[in-house]
N, C-alpha and C positions, 0 to 999 in steps of 0.2 A: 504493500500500500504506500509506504513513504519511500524505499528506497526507488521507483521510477523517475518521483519528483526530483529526487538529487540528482540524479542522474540527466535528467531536462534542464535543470538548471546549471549545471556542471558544463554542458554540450551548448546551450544558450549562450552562455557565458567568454566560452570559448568563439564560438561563430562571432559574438561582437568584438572580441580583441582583434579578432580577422578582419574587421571593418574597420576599426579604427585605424592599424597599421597601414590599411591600403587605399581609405576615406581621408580620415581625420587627423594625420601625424599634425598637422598644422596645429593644433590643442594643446602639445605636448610641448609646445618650448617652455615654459619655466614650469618648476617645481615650488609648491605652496607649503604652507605649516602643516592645511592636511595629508599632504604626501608626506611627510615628514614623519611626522606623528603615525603615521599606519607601518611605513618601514619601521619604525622605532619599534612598534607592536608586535609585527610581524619577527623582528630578531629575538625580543623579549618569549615568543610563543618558542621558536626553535630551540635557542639557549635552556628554559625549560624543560623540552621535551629532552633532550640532550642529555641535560644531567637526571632526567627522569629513568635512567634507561629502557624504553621503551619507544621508543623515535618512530621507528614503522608504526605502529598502533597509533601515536601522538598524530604523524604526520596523514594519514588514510584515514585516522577514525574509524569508531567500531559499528559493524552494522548493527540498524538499519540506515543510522543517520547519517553515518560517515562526518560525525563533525569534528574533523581535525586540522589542520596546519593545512591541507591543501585546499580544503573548502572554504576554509575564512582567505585565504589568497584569492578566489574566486568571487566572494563576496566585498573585499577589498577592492579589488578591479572592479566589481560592479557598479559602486561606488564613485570611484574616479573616473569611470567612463560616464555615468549619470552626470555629475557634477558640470563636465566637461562640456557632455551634451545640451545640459539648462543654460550656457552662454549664451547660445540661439533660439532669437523669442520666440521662434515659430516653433521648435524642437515642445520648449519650457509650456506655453498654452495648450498644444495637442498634449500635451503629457498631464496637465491639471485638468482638461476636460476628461480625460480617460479615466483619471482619478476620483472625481466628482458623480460619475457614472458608476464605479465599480463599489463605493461607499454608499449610495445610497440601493442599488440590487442588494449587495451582502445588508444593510438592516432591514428592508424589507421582506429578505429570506428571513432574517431571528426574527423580524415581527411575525410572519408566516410560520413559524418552527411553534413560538409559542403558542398563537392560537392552536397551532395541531394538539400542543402537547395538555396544555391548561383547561381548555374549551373541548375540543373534540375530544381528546382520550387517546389521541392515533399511540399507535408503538413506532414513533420514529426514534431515530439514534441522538441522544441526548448525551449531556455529561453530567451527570445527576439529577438529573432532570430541568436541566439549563438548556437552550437552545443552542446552538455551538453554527451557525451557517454555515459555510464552504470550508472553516478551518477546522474540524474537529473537536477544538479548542474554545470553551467563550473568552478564558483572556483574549486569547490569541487574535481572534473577533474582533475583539471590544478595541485591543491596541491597534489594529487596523485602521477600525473606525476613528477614531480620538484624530489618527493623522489628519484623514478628509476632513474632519471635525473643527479643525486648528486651522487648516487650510480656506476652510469655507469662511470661515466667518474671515481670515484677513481679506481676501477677496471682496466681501462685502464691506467690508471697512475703505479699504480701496476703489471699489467700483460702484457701491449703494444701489449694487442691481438685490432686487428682492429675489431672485430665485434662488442665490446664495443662502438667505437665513430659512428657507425652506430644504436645503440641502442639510442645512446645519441642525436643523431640527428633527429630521428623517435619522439625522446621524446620533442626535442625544437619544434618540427614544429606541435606537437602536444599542445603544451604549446601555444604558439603562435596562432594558430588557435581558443581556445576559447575566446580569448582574455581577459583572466585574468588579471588586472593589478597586483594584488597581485603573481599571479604566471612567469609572466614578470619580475618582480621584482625580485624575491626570484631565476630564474633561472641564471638573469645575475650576481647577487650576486655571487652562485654557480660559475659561470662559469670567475669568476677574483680569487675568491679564488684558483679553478683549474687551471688557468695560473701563476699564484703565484706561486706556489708548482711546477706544473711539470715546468715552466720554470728556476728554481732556480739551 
């Protein structure tokens, strides 16, 4: 069940280094604190595994997850190549409309999960009887959501288009719904910081 995904994302990951070197070298002349700070990381993880003696296992990860030293390099480049790509506004807006989209299906699958689960009775796959939508997971969910969450609203603060605080809303009640504490948390955080700001 999990080990296909890594394996998509592993192969994904790779195909975009392939683009970049024969697209977008143009991105790569200087080097920032973030690059910095991930090599730094990245030594700190080997140097570990090293004196861990078990480095194969460290650096492959154990199945199913495989998360070790070679996948956080994959996720590191994923990273620096996003970063790199958000330069270009047109890249950065197609990338927040896809986001904006995919945040408000995934809460309205946990709004859908729980009517099934609360109201109807269905036996669908729950995690204690939480709604969990596409990730298994309701933190996992919930941290999803908080992103599009945090996003919507500075959009709206930014652009005072109304269909933002109706994203944003789709997204608390979504939040809300799996009952994350963590993501309860990290939304109302969000959401003083955003009265902060746009009330100022």
């Amino acid at each position: 069940f999990e080990f296909p995904k890594i394996i998509l994302f592993l192969a994904g990951t790779g195909l975009l280094t392939v683009y970049f070197i024969l697209k977008k070298r143009n991105l790569f002349h200087s080097i920032d604190i973030w690059d910095r700070l991930i090599i730094v990381w990245l030594v700190i993880l080997v140097v570990n595994s090293l004196k861990a003696g078990n480095f194969n296992q460290s650096f492959w990860g154990s199945f199913t997850w495989h998360q070790g030293i070679f996948l956080q390099i994959h996720l590191f480049a994923l990273f620096i190549f996003m970063r790199r790509l958000f330069l270009e506004d047109k890249v950065k807006n197609i990338f927040m409309k896809f986001l904006m989209v995919s945040v408000v299906i995934q809460s309205m699958l946990i709004l859908i999960q729980s009517i099934e689960i609360n109201l109807l009775k269905l036996a669908i796959t729950t995690y204690n009887g939480r709604p969990v939508g596409t990730f298994g997971q309701p933190n996992s969910a919930a941290g999803f959501i908080v992103v599009g969450y945090g996003i919507a609203l500075g959009l709206y603060s930014k652009t005072k288009k109304t269909r933002y605080i109706f994203i944003a809303l789709a997204c608390l009640a979504g939040i809300i719904t799996t009952a994350s504490l963590g993501g309860i948390l990290a939304a109302t955080v969000t959401t003083f910081v955003f009265l902060i700001i746009y009330l100022k």
